[in-house]
C-alpha angles and dihedrals in degrees: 000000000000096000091048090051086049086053091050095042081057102047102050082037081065097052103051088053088051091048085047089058100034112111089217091071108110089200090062107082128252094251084046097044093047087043090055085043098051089053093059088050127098124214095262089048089054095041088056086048084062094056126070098250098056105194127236113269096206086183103063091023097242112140138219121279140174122206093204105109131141127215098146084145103358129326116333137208100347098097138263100023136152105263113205131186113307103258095265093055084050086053089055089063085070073204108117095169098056085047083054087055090045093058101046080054085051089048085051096053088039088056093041092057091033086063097043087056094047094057091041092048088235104149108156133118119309086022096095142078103243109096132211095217167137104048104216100187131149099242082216090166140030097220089061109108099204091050082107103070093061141066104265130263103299113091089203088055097034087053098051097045093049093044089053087055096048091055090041085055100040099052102163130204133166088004086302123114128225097221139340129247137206126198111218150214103033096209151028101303126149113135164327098123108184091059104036087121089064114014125121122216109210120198150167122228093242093063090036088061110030097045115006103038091040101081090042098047081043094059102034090053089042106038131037086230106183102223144020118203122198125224139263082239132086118228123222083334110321125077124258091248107052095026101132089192092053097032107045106009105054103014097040109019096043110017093046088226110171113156134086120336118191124180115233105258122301084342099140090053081072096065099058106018116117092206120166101187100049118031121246147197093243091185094135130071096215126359080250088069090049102045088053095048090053095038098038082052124054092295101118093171138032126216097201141055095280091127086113096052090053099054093052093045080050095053093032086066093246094117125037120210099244086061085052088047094054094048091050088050090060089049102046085042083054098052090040087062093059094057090252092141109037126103091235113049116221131233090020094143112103121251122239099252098200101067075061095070094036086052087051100059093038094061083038099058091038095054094059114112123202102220104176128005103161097143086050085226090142135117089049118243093202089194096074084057132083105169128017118195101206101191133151143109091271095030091104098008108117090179092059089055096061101059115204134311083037134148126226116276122224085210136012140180125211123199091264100047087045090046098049088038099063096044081057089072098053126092113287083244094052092049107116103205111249127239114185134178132134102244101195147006128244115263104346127059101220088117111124107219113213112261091249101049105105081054088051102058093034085064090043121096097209133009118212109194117194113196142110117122142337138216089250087061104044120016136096118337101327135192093229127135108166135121106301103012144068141172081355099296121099124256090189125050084198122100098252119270105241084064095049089045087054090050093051093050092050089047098051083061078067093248121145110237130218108201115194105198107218113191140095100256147011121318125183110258106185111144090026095062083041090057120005111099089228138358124200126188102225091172110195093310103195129235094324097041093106078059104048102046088050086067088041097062091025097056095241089113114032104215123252112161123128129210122260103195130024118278097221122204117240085250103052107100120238133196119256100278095241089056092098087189107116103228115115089019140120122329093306100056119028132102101206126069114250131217098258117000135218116295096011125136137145129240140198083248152059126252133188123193110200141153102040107190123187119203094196089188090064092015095230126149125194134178144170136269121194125186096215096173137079106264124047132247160169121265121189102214118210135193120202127187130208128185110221121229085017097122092173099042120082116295085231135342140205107255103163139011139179136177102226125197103211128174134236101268092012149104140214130194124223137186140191125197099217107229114232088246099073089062094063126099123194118253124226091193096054101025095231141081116273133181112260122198115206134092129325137184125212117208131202130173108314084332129097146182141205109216132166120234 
């Protein structure tokens, strides 16, 4: 009996050391459990971890995954998803809290969808929970396609809001994360698109650190974001993947970022690729050559096919494998975080959907910005109405609505279903009778106009056109050759002129215009803030945007979006679109005034900003906002900062912001603590940033002060 009870004692002594050294335990830590599982690993096994698809281990019953997945603005890619406002329509909420929010509910729908593949074995590309966003680009430039995908121009905002993303993504219980972000693109890209493949960025080291680094050093100090992707472009010569000076001297060596690191998609191909038909960076001899130069560097995974190139750089001798086994540990560690592994899977209980589609026109209605209300028509008093004409290109179009990298709505609204909507709510006796059609196309005009129309809108009270752009003109890398755009950037920073000759011929009829701006990013307005009654910048809205600007020109929402990049007049003079350096450019660093600036936008009421204090010992500054008009409404306050006497620095830059609810009649104090780093200027001598005392003025509002620093 003793020698059996020895023999039990044993065996389940021997389990418990095998399930102390099982991968699987959730008691062991993360660092514990990769470290067991890169030990059971072969080399080959290792070598498919480091590219996107990582392939199925049956032995060990791990199953397939690929890291490749979308949410730039909800679930992407992967069906039926909840499609918000494109990312420069989010900037314009000023409201980084409420992005934060947004994206959790994005990380509920991704797990949600994550589950349902798993059950299905479906493990292909978009079904997975690391995400390929947020795009933290400087929008440098309006005739970049891509532009709407980021936060805007400004690196203080584009910071915060990713940031916000990042922490809406990486909601984290019980040591598991929700979802996983990537920052993208590392570094300095923003058109053009046509020759990404090619293209090189170059940049001084004063724009490199006061406009393009700041967003990323800002998230990767502020967040633990779980991955970090380079760019297709080269910068000052070498391309963004295999860019020592980018990669491990400033990312690694200064930063102390050591987490995940992901090339941009089939970017390396374009190192070493002798392609004929697409440009390319050709800096590399083989794709063995480049794989070793990104791998032996701080790339950890590849997007792309280079399984082939690493195993050569591997046999060739130009990677060893302990480099190879550093970089596997980052991605199982990765994929232990999210709860892969664990016997109980973590965030399984189903989201309330609802809150999704609540969450969509919210960030819909509070990313409109009211451009242009000189003939104080708006809010709409549809009583005074008896018959509306709602026409333009994007009046009835619910593509144009989701942008790019979208998912697939279950319902959208476009302007004319939202605008008709909502009068159906009104008293028989308040209903305005509708007239719709489209009017015109976008760019051509091959649009054939009924043959009543001019009757129509001569028999119509107000005209609300809804046109401006669309995501098959500008976007990522686009076949389009057409007036005004190429290669999916712009060539022209005007509304094209088909849609302004249909506006002048409605206003010679003697109808006020509306005009609703649809794009993702600025466009030059000229004779439309000259003679429309009223523009509004709609953005690509997202599923809800119809909605939501309904209770904008209705009343129902007072406005309160701000704008995130600089709306330039047709006769300001930018810089040719390839020069990277930042004069001239965006609200920070141009000479002429625009035709809206940064952070403008218009409201039902009226605000007044007063009594600006500075406590120089905390520096904190606080003012006042007070809501001196009869509705109330939401202001976003904002604080800028200029150092006198600095004639190379930024004319002025965002150093606080704050969304702000104020009642009619009342006021509301606000205060921002100004961070050290806004007081640094960045020295030609040295090459870095470096704190300056001297005198500073804060400005808010029309308000300014003089303070000492």
């Amino acid at each position: 009996m003793k020698r059996y009870f020895i023999g039990f004692i044993l065996f389940f002594g021997f389990l418990f050391s095998y399930a102390q050294q099982d991968f699987r335990n959730p008691n062991l830590s993360i660092d514990e459990r990769a470290q067991l599982l890169l030990k059971q690993l072969t080399l080959e096994e290792k070598l498919g971890m480091m590219e996107h698809h990582n392939p199925a281990i049956e032995r060990l019953g791990i199953p397939a995954y690929s890291w490749w997945n979308e949410a730039l603005h909800g679930v992407a890619r992967n069906g039926y998803a909840t499609v918000y406002p494109m990312p420069t329509a989010l900037a314009a909420t000023f409201d980084d809290k409420a992005v934060e929010e947004m994206f959790g509910m994005v990380a509920d729908e991704a797990r949600l969808k994550y589950y349902r593949s798993q059950k299905a074995g479906e493990f292909d590309d978009y079904a997975g929970l690391t995400f390929f966003a947020p795009n933290i680009n400087i929008f440098r430039d309006p005739r970049w396609g891509r532009g709407m995908e980021t936060y805007g121009e400004d690196p203080f905002l584009t910071g915060r809001m990713g940031a916000a993303c990042v922490n809406g993504l990486q909601q984290k219980e019980n040591g598991r994360y929700k979802a996983l972000a990537c920052i993208k693109h590392f570094a300095v890209h923003s058109g053009p698109e046509a020759d990404r493949h090619s293209f090189d960025a170059v940049v001084s080291n004063r724009a490199l650190w006061t406009t393009y680094l700041p967003a990323f050093k800002y998230i990767v100090n502020n967040t633990d974001v779980a991955m970090v992707m380079c760019g297709y472009n080269r910068l000052n010569g070498e391309p963004c993947c295999t860019n020592e000076n980018l990669l491990v001297h400033i990312l690694r060596d200064q930063w102390r970022y050591n987490r995940l690191f992901v090339t941009d998609c089939w970017a390396l191909n374009d190192c070493w690729e002798r392609d004929t038909v697409i440009p390319r960076h050709k800096t590399h001899a083989t794709a063995a050559d480049a794989a070793a130069a990104a791998f032996g560097s701080m790339v950890d995974l590849e997007c792309g096919s280079g399984l082939n190139a690493l195993k050569d750089a591997v046999e060739q001798g130009l990677i060893s494998v302990d480099v190879i086994d550093a970089h596997v540990l980052k991605v199982l560690k990765a994929r232990l975080k999210l709860g892969m592994f664990d016997p109980q899977q973590p965030f399984s209980a189903i989201p309330d959907t609802t809150q999704f589609e609540r969450k969509a026109l919210e960030m819909a209605q509070k990313s409109i910005v009211l451009l242009q209300n000189n003939q104080q028509i708006l809010p709409l008093r549809p009583e005074k109405y008896k018959k509306i004409a709602i026409v333009g290109p994007n009046a009835a179009d619910p593509v144009m609505l989701c942008g790019n990298y979208n998912g697939t709505p279950r319902h959208a609204v476009t302007y004319y279903e939202g605008i008709v909507q909502y009068i159906n709510t009104l008293p028989a006796a308040q209903r305005p009778k509708v007239y719709f059609d489209t009017a015109c196309h976008h760019v051509d005009d091959q649009y054939k106009l009924p043959r009543d129309f001019d009757q129509q809108i001569a028999s119509c009270d107000l005209v609300i056109f809804v046109g401006g752009l669309s995501p098959e003109l500008e976007g990522e890398e686009l076949k389009v050759e057409l007036e005004g755009f190429h290669g999916g950037d712009r060539t022209s920073i005007e509304l094209p002129r088909v849609q302004e000759d249909m506006m002048k011929r409605i206003q010679k009829m003697g109808k006020p215009i509306v005009f609703v701006l649809c794009s993702g990013g600025a466009v030059a307005l000229d004779w439309e803030n000259q003679n429309a009654a009223a523009v509004l910048a709609g953005w690509y809205g997202g599923q809800a945007a119809g909605t939501a600007m309904a209770n904008v020109l209705f009343g129902k929402v007072n406005p309160s979006g701000k704008l995130p990049v600089t709306f330039y007049s047709s006769k300001n003079t930018l810089p040719p679109f390839e020069n990277y350096e930042m004069d001239g450019r965006t609200y920070r660093f141009m000479k002429e005034d625009p035709l809206y600036p940064f952070g403008y936008g218009l409201s039902y009421t009226v605000f007044k900003h007063t009594d600006g204090k500075y406590d120089p010992k905390n520096q904190l500054f606080t003012f006042r906002i007070e809501n001196g008009g009869e509705c109330d409404g939401e202001e976003v306050a904002q604080l800028y900062l200029t150092r006198k006497g600095d004639n190379k620095g930024p004319v002025k830059t965002l150093v606080g912001y704050e969304r702000v609810f104020v009642p009619a009649g009342q006021s509301v104090w606000v205060s921002f603590n100004i961070d050290n780093q806004f007081f640094q200027t960045f020295s030609d001598e040295t090459e870095q940033l470096e704190s300056i005392s001297g005198t500073y003025l804060l400005q808010y509002a029309d308000q300014e002060l003089e303070i000492k620093f």
